[in-house]
C-alpha positions as CSV (number, residue, x, y, z in Angstrom):
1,X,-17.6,23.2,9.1
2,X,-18.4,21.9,12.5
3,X,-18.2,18.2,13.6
4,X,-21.4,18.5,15.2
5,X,-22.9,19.1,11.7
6,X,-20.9,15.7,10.1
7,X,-21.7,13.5,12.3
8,X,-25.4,14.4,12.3
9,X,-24.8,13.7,8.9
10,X,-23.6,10.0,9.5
11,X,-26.8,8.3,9.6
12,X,-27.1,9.0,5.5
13,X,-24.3,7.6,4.6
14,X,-23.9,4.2,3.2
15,X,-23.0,1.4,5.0
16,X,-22.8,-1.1,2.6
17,X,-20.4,-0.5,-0.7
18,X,-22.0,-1.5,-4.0
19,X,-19.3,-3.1,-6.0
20,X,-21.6,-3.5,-9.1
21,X,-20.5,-7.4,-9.7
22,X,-17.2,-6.4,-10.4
23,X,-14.3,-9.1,-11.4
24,X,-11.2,-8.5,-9.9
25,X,-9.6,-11.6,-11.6
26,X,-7.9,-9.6,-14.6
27,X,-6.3,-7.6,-11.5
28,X,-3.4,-9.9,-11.5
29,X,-1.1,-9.7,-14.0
30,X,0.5,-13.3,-15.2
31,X,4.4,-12.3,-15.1
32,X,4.1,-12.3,-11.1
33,X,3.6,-15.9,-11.2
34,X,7.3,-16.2,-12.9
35,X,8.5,-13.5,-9.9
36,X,7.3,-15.6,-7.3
37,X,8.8,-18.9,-9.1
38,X,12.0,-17.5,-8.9
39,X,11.8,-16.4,-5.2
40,X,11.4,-20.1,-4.3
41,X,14.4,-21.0,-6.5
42,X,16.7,-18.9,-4.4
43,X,15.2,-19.6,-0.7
44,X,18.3,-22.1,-0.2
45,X,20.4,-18.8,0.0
46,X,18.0,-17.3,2.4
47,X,18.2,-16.9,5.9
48,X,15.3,-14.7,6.7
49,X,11.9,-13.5,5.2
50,X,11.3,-9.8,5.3
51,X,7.9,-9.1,4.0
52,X,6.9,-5.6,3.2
53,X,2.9,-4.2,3.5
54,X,0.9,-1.4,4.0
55,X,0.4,0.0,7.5
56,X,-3.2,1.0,6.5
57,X,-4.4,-2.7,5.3
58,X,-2.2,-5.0,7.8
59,X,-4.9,-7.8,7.8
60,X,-5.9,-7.0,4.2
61,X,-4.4,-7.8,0.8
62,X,-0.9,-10.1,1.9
63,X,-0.1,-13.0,-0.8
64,X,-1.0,-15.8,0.8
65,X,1.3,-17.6,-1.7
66,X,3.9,-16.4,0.7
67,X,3.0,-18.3,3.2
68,X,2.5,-21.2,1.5
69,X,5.6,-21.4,-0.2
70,X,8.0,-19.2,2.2
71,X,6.8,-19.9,5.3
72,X,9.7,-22.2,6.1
73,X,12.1,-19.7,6.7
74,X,12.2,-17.1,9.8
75,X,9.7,-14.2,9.1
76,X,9.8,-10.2,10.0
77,X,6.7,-8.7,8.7
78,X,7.7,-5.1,7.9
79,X,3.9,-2.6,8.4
80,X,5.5,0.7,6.2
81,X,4.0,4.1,5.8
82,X,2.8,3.7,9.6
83,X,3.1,7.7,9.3
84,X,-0.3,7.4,7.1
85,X,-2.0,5.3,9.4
86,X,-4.4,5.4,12.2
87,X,-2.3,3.1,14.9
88,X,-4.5,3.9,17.8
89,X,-6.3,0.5,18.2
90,X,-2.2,-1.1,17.3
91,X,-2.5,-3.9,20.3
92,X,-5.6,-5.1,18.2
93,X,-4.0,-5.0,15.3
94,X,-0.7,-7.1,16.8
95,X,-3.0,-9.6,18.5
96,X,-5.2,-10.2,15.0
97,X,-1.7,-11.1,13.0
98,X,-0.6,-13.0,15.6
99,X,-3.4,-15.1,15.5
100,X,-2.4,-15.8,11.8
101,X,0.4,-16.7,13.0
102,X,3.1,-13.9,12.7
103,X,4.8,-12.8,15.5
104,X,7.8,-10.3,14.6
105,X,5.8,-7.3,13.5
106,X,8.2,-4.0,12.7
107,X,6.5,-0.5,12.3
108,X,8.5,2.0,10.1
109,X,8.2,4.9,7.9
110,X,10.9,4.5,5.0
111,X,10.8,7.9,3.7
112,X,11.9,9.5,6.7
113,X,15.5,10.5,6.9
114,X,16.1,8.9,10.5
115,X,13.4,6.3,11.5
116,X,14.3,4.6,14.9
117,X,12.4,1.7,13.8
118,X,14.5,0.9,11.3
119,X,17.7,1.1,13.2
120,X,16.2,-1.8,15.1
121,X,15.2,-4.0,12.3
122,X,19.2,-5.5,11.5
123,X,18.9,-6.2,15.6
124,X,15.6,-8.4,14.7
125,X,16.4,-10.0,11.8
126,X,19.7,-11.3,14.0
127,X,17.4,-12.2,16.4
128,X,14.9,-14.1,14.6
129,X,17.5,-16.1,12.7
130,X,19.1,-16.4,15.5
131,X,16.4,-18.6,17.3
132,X,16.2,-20.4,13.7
133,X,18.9,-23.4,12.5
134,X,20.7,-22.7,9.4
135,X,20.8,-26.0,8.0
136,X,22.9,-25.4,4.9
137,X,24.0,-21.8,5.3
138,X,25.4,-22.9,9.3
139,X,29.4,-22.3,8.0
140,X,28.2,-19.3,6.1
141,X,29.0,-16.0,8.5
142,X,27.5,-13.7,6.0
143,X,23.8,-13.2,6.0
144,X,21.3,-13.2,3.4
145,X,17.2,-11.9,3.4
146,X,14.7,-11.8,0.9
147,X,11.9,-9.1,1.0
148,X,9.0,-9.8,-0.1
149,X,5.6,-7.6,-0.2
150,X,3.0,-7.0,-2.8
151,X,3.8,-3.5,-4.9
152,X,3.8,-0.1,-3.8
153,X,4.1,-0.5,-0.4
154,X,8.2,0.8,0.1
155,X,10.2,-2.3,-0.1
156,X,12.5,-0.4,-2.2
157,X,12.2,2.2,0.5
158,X,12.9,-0.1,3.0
159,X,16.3,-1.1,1.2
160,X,17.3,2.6,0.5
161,X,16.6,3.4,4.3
162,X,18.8,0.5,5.5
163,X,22.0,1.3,3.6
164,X,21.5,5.1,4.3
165,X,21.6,3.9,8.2
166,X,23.5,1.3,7.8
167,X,26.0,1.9,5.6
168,X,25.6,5.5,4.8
169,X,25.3,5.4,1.2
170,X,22.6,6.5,-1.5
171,X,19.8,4.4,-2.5
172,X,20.0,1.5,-4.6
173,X,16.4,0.5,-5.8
174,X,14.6,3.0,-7.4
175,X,11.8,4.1,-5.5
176,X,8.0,5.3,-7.1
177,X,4.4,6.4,-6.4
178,X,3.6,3.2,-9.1
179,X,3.3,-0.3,-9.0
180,X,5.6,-2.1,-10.6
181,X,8.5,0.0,-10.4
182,X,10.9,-2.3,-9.5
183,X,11.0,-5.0,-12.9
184,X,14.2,-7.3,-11.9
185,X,14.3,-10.4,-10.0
186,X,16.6,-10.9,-7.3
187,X,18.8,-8.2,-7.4
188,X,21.8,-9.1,-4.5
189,X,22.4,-5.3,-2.5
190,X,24.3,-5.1,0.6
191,X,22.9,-3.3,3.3
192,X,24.7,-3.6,6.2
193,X,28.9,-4.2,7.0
194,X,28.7,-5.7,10.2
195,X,27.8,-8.6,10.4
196,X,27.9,-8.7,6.5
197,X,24.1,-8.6,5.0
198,X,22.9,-8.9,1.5
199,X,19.3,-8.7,0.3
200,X,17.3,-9.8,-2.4
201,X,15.0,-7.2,-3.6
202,X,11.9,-9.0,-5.8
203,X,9.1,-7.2,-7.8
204,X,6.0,-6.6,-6.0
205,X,4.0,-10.0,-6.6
206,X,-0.2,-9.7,-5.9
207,X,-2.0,-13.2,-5.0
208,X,-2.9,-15.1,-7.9
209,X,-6.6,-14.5,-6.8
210,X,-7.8,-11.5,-4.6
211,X,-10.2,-12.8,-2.0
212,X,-12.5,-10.6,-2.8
213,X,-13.7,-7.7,-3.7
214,X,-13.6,-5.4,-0.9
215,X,-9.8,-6.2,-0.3
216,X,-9.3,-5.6,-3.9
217,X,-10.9,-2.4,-3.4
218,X,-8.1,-1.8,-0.4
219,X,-4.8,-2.5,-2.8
220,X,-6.3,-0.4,-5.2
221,X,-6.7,2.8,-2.8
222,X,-3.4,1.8,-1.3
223,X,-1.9,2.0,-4.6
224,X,-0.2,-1.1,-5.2
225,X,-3.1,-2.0,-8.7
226,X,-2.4,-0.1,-11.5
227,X,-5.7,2.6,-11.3
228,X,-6.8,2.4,-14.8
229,X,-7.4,-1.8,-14.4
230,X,-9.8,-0.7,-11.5
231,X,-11.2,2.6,-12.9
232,X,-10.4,5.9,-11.0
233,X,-14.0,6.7,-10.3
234,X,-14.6,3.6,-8.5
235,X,-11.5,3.9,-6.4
236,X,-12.7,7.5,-5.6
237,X,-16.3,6.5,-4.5
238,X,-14.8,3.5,-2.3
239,X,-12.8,6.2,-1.0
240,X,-15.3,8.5,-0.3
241,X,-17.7,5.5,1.0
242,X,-14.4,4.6,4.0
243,X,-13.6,8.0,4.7
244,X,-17.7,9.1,6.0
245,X,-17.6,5.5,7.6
246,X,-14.4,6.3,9.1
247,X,-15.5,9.5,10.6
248,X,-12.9,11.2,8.2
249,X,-14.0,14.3,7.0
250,X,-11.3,16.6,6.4
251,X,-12.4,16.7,2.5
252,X,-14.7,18.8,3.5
253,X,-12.9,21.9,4.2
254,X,-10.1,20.9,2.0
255,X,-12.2,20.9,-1.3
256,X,-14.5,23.6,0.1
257,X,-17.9,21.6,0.6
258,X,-20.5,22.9,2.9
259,X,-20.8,19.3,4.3
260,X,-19.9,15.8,4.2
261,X,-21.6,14.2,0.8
262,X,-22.1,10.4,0.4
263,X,-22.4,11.7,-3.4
264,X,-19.4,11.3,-5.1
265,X,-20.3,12.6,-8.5
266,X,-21.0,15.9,-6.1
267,X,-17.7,15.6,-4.4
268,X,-15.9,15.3,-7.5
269,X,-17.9,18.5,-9.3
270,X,-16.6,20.3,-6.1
271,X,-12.9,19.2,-6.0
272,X,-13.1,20.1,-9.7
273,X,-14.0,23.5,-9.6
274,X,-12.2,24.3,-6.1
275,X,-9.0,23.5,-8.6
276,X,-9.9,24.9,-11.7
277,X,-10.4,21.4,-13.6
278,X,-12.5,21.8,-16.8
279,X,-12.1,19.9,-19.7
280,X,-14.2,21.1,-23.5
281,X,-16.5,18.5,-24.8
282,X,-18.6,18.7,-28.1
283,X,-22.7,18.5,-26.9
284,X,-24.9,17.7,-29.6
285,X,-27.7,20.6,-29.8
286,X,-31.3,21.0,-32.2
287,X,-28.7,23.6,-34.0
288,X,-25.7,22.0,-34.0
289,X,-22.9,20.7,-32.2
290,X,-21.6,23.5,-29.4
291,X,-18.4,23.3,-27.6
292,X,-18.6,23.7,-23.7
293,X,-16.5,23.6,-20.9
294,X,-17.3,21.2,-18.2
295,X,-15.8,19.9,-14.9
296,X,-13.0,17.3,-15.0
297,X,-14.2,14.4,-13.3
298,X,-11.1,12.1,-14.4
299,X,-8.6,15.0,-12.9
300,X,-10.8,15.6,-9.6
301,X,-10.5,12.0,-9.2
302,X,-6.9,11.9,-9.3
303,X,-6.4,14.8,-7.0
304,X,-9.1,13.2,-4.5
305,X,-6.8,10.0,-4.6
306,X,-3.6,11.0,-4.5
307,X,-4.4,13.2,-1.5
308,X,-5.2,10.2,0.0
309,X,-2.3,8.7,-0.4
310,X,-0.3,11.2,0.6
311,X,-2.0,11.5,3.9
312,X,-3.4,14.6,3.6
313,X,-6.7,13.7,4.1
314,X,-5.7,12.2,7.7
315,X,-4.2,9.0,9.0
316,X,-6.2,5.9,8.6
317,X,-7.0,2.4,8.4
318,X,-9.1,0.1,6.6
319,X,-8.8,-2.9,8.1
């Protein structure tokens, strides 16, 4: 498949996403509210913010309850998974946030087994508090942080990646391709000797109301909603809809397409087939009912996602 051919293509793609009136209010579930209660109960044993988000949706999809209610204290926003995302227009992306007021911005990759960045990010957070007074913690010479971050995005990454360079040690939050993984509040974990640093590690906690729908649409492709509250075929179509608009279209030789398809029911028959996903379904006949075997739009879904997320459909970014 030639370029030239998909970006003839472009001019049939949509350019507007139909969201079909959905609601994204059931998106947040109500035991984040308690999280978040008892992250502002413990912010007197805090010395600095680290908040955790996805590299691909920097603007996108960050709690503004966090601001609201833990802006007070020194702040290190932490963009993870940069590995997955398009950073070519990054100056942009540092000038936007700083606009909103955020001016420590770290880059990191978690999963890798040595990630420069994060070697650098104890040497920030010293920094920043630093620069910051104390008030009640000024006797204290050990050091405390909070991290922060909607789910899915690697905070418990982050915290296994700090003690395996700082400390040299195994992990100590268990780590998952789900949100919601991490269920206690405010587990205390050293992760670094000198100076002496703890950290709170807190459940992933989603704004009380998503915006709107579009940056709904973002957390859900970025994987920190739970799928089935959005609906896997939606997520798939929104994907397909950013990918053409993107200029993304490495699906097409990956799932064997003759070109790029705006149609996602058409993608999906495709991915389905290139893997071999059928599922048997009863049809209702004028002699009977017949079972036949039919492509498995659910599973091609999946599979179309999950590349994503993987980035093996190419880096991006949706903001």
């Amino acid at each position: 498949m030639k370029l030239y051919q998909a970006l003839r293509n472009v001019t049939r793609f949509r350019t507007v996403f139909d969201f079909g009136g959905r609601d994204v209010a059931h998106w947040f579930p109500g035991h984040m509210a308690k999280g978040l209660k008892q992250m502002r109960a413990s912010l007197k044993n805090v010395d600095c913010i680290v908040e955790v988000h996805d590299a691909r949706i920097p603007l996108s999809g960050r709690n503004p309850e966090f601001h609201d209610s833990l802006g007070v204290k020194p702040h290190l926003l932490v963009l993870n998974k940069m590995d997955l995302a398009d950073l070519s227009k990054k100056q942009d992306i540092l000038r936007n946030l700083e606009k909103l007021g955020v001016r420590h911005v770290l880059f990191t990759d978690c999963l890798k087994q040595r990630d420069d960045n994060v070697k650098r990010l104890m040497p920030k957070v010293l920094e920043i508090i630093g620069r910051n007074p104390r008030f009640n913690r000024e006797e204290n010479a050990n050091h405390c942080l909070m991290v922060i971050g909607v789910p899915n995005v690697g905070k418990s990454s982050l915290i296994n990646s700090l003690r395996r360079t700082n400390l040299k040690k195994g992990r100590a939050s268990r780590v998952g391709g789900e949100p919601g993984i991490t269920k206690a509040v405010l587990t205390k974990i050293q992760v670094c000797e000198r100076p002496i640093m703890h950290l709170l590690d807190t459940p992933g906690v989603l704004p009380p109301r998503i915006e709107n729908v579009e940056t709904g649409m973002k957390l859900a492709l970025c994987g920190t909603i739970l799928d089935h509250l959005v609906g896997e075929d939606i997520i798939a179509d929104y994907l397909l809809f950013s990918l053409n608009r993107l200029e993304k279209f490495s699906y097409v030789e990956r799932y064997n397409l003759q070109e790029p398809s705006d149609d996602i029911q058409h993608v999906l028959k495709r991915i389905a087939v290139k893997l071999g996903k059928t599922q048997r379904v009863k049809a209702i006949t004028g002699v009977g009912n017949i079972t036949v075997t039919v492509p498995n739009y659910t599973a091609a879904a999946y599979d179309f996602i999950r590349a994503f997320r993987k980035g093996e459909l190419g880096k991006v970014m949706l903001d």
